[in-house]
C-alpha positions as CSV (number, residue, x, y, z in Angstrom):
1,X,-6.9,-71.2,-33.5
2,X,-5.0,-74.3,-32.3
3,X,-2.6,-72.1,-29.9
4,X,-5.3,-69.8,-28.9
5,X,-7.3,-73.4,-27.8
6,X,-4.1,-74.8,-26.5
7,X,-3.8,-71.1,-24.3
8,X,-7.2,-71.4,-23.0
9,X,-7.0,-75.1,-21.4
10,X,-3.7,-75.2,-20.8
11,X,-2.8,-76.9,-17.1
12,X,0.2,-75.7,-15.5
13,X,0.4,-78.5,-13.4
14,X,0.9,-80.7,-15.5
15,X,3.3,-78.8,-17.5
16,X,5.5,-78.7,-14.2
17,X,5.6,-81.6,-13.5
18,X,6.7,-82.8,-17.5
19,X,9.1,-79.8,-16.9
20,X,10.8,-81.8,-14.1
21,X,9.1,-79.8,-10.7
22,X,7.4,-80.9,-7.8
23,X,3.9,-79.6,-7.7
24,X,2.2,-78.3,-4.5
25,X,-1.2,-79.1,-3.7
26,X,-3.6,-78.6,-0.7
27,X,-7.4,-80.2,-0.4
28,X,-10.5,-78.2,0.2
29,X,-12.6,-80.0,2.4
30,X,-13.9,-76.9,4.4
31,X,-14.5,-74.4,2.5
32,X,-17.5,-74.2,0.3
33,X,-16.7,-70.9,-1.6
34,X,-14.6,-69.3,-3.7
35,X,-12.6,-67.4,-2.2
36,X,-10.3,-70.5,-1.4
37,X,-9.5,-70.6,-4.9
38,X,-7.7,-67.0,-4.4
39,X,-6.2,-67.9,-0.9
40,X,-4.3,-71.1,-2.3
41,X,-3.4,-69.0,-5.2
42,X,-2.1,-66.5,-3.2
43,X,-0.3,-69.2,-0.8
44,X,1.9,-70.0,-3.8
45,X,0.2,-73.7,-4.5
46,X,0.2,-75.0,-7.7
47,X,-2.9,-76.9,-7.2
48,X,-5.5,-78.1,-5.1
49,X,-8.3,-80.2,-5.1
50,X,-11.6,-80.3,-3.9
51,X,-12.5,-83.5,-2.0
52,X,-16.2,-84.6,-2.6
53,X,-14.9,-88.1,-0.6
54,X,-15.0,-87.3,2.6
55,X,-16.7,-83.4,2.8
56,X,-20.5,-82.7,2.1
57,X,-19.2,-80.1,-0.5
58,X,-22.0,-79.9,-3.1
59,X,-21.3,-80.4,-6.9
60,X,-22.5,-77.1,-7.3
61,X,-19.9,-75.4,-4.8
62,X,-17.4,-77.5,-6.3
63,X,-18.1,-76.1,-9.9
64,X,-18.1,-72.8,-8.2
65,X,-14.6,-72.9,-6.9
66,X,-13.0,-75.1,-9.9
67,X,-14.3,-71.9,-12.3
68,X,-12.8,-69.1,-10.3
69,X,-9.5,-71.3,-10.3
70,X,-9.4,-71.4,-14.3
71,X,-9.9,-68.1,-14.3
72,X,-7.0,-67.2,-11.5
73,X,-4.8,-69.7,-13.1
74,X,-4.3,-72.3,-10.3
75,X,-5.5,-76.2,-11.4
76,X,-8.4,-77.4,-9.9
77,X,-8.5,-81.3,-9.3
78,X,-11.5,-82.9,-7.9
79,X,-11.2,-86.2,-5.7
80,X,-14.7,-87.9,-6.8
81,X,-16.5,-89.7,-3.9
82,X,-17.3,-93.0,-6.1
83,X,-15.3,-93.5,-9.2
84,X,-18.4,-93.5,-11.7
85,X,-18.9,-92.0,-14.9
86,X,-21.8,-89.6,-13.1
87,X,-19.5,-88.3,-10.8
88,X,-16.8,-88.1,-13.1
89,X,-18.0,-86.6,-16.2
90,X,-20.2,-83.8,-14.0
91,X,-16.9,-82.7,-11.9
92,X,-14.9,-82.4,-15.3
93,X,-17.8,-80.8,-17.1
94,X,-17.9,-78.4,-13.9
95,X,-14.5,-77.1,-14.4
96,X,-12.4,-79.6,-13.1
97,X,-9.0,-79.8,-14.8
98,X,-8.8,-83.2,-13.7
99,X,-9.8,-85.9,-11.0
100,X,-8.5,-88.0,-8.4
101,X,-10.2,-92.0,-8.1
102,X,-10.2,-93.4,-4.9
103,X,-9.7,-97.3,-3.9
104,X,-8.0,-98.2,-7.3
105,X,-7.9,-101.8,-6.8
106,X,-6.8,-103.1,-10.4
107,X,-5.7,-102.1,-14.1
108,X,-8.9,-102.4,-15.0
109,X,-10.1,-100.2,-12.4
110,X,-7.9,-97.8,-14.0
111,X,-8.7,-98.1,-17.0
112,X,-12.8,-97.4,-16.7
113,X,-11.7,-94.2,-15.2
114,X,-10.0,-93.2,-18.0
115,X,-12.7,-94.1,-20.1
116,X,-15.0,-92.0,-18.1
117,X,-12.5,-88.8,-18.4
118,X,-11.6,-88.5,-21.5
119,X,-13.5,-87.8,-25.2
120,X,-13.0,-90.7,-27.7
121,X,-10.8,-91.9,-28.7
122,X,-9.1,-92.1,-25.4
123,X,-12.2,-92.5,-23.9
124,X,-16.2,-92.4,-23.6
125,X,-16.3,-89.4,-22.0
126,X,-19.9,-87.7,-23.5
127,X,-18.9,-84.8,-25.7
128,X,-20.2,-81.3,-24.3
129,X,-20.0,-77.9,-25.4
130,X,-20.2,-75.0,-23.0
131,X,-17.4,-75.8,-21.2
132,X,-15.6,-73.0,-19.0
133,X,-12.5,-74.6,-19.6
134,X,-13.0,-73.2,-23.0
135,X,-14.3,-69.7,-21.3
136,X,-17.8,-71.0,-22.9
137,X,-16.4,-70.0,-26.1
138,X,-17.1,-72.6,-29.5
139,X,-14.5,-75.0,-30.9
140,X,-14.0,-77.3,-33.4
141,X,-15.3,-80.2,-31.8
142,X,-12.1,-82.4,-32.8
143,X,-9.8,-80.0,-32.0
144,X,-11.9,-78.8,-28.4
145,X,-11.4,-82.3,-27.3
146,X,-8.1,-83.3,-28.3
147,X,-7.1,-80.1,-26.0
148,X,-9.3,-81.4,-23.1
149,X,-7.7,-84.5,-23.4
150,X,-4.2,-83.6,-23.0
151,X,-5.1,-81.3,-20.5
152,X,-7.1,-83.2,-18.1
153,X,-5.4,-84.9,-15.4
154,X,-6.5,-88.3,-14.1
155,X,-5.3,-89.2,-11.0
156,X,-5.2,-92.8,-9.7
157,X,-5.5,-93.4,-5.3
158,X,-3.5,-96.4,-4.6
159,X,-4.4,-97.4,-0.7
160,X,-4.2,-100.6,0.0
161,X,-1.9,-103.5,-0.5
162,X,-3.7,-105.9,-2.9
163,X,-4.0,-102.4,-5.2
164,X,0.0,-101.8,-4.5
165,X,0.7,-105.6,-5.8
166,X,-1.0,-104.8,-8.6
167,X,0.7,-101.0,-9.1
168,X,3.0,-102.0,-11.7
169,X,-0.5,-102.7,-14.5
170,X,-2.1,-99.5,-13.3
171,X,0.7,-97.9,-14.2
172,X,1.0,-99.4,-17.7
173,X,-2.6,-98.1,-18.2
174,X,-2.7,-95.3,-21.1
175,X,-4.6,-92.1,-19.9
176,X,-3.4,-92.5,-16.1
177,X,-1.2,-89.2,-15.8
178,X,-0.4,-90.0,-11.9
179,X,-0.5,-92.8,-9.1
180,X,-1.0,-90.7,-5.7
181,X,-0.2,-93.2,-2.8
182,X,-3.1,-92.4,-0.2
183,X,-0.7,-93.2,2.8
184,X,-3.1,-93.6,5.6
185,X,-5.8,-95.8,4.5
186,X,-2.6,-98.3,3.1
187,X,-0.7,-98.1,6.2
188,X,-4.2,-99.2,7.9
189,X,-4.4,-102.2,5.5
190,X,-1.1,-103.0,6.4
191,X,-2.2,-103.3,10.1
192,X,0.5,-100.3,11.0
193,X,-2.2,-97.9,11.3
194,X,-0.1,-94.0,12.2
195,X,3.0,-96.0,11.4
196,X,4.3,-93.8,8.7
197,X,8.7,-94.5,9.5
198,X,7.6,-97.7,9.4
199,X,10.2,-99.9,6.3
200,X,7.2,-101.2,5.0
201,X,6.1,-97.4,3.9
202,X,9.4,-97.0,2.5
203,X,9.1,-99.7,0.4
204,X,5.5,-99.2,-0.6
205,X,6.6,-95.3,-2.2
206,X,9.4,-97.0,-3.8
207,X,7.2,-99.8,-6.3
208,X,4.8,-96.9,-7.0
209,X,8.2,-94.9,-7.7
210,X,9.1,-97.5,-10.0
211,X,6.5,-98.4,-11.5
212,X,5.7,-95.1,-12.6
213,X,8.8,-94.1,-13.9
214,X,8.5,-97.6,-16.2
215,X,5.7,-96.2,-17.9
216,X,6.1,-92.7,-18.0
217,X,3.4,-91.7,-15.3
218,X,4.2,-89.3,-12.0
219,X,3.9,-90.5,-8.8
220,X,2.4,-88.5,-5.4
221,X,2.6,-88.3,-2.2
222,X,-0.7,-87.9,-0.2
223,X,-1.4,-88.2,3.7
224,X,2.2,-87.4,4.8
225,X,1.8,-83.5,6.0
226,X,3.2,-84.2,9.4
227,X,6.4,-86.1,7.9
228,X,8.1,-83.5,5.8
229,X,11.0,-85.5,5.9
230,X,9.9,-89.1,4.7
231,X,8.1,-85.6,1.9
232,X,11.6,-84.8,0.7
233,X,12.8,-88.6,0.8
234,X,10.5,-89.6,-2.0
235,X,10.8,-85.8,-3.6
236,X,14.6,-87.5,-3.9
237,X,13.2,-90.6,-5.1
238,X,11.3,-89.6,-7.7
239,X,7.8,-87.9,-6.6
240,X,6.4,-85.3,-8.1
241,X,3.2,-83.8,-6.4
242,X,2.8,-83.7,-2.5
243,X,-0.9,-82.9,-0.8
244,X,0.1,-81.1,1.8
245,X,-2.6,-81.0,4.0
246,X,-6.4,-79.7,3.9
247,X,-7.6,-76.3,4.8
248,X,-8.8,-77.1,7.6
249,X,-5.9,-78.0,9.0
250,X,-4.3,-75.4,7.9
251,X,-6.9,-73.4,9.9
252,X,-6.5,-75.2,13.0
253,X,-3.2,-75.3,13.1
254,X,-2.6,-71.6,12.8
255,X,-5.3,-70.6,15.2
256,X,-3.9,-72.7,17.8
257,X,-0.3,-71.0,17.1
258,X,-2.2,-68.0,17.9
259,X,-3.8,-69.0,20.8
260,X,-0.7,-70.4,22.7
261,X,1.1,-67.1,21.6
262,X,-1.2,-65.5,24.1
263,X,-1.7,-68.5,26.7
264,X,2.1,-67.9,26.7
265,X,2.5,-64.7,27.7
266,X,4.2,-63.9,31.0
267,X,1.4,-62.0,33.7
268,X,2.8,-59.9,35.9
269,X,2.1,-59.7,38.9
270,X,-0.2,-56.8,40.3
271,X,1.3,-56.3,43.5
């Protein structure tokens, strides 16, 4: 049973990235159905994550798409808009295979999210059964969330500079899996708002780099999409997940390619 349990809730993104790859993610903050579970499938991204931060998303449409991606085989990650146990546990309990906690400021910050993610005795989390991570099937309980546990990812936002000073005890914390550097809102703290080839970036991605690789956690790049180069710099540094931009960029992007294709075109003339 324990392979069969282990096959159900298994997360390939986090066995890439313990495999040595860089995983690709985009964020949903768009679409509210789930057919974007398929498209980003289909796209060839390892991941994504639905962004209850800054969307009006419902929980519902958010359990929605994180089901269809268990089923289809892509991880579904969830960035929770506060990071409280009642957003937590509900996004996790909705099909999540793991969430992203915005404005971590300290170790401890940390740590009360891992509390609130995982089942004792990493955690508090409140046992459940049901799960569709477990295709609603029943489990020992022990054994159910022991699986869970190592599946689940819990992503930590770092964004600003007092939470950067401070990256080297978030990383230490047990149960953190990965320190995603939200890029824009620490840039802004900086006072370098759109500054991104600015040294003090540079040096920001490398302490998280550090730090992670001190304690045995991966480290992320977020809000870089329009610098695929500083992307591959820390890649070569160490990263190992990239958000790569949110569907509706993606959308806007390709409609205006489009759209200048034909604004383009040469007329000529009538006479």
């Amino acid at each position: 049973m324990s392979n069969e349990l282990n096959a159900i809730v298994r997360n390939n993104l986090k066995e890439k990235m313990r495999q040595g790859g860089v995983a690709s993610s985009m964020m949903v903050r768009l679409v509210r159905t789930v057919e974007i579970a398929r498209i980003a499938k289909t796209a060839g991204f390892d991941s994504f994550y639905v962004d209850l931060e800054h969307s009006s998303i419902t929980l519902d449409a958010c359990a929605q798409i994180c089901m269809t991606a268990l089923e289809i085989g892509i991880a579904p990650l969830v960035r929770v808009p506060a990071k409280t146990p009642e957003y937590i546990s509900r996004v996790l309990d909705g099909g999540a295979q793991g969430i992203i906690a915005p404005h971590i400021l300290s170790a401890e910050d940390a740590r009360r999210v891992v509390s609130y993610a995982r089942f004792a005795p990493l955690g508090e989390r409140s046992a459940n059964s049901g799960l569709p991570h477990l295709q609603y099937r029943n489990f020992p309980t022990a054994a159910a969330n022991a699986a869970l546990n190592d599946a689940t990812m819990v992503v930590v936002q770092i964004e600003t500079v007092s939470a950067l000073e401070q990256v080297d005890a978030i990383a230490a914390v047990d149960g953190v899996d990965l320190i995603l550097v939200g890029t824009n809102d620490l840039i802004a703290d900086m006072g370098i708002p759109g500054e991104y080839e600015h040294e003090n970036v540079r040096d920001a991605y490398e302490r998280v780099i550090a730090a992670c690789n001190r304690h045995g956690k991966f480290a992320g790049v977020g809000g870089l999409a329009s610098r695929p180069q500083l992307i591959a710099d820390f890649v070569g540094m160490g990263a190992r997940y990239v958000s790569t931009g949110t569907d509706l960029s993606f959308l806007v992007a390709a409609c205006a390619q489009r759209a200048k294709m034909v604004q383009d075109l040469a007329i000529p003339n009538p006479l």
